[in-house]
C-alpha angles and dihedrals in degrees: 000000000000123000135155111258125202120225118265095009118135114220128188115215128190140177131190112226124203128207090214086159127096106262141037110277118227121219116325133172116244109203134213111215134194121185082337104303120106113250093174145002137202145196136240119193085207139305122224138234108290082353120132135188142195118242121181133191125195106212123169102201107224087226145018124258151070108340121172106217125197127179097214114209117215092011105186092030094254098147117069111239 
């Protein structure tokens, strides 16, 4: 996603993430990424099967301007797939 973002404003982004595989996943890492670089990163205990679950990042840009924003599932490759 890429929106324009205003200086010193805080925005919350969320994504809703979905276990559509065949078994339960253990703990993974969700990351926060902005124009590619990761800004933060969070934990999940595990996520069932077709089960799904809300994370949400705070993140106050330094400048305005253009930013590309991805929510990156599974981060640091901790669930076999």
């Amino acid at each position: 996603m890429q929106n324009d973002y205003v200086e010193n404003h805080t925005y919350n982004i969320s994504a809703l993430i979905n276990n559509s595989g065949t078994k339960d996943a253990g703990a993974f890492n969700v990351s926060l990424k902005i124009n590619n670089n990761e800004v933060n990163k969070i934990s999940i205990n595990s996520l069932n099967i077709d089960s799904t679950k809300t994370v949400s990042f705070l993140w106050t840009p330094n400048t305005s301007g253009t930013y590309t924003i991805e929510i990156e599932v599974d981060s640091s490759n901790n669930i076999d797939e």
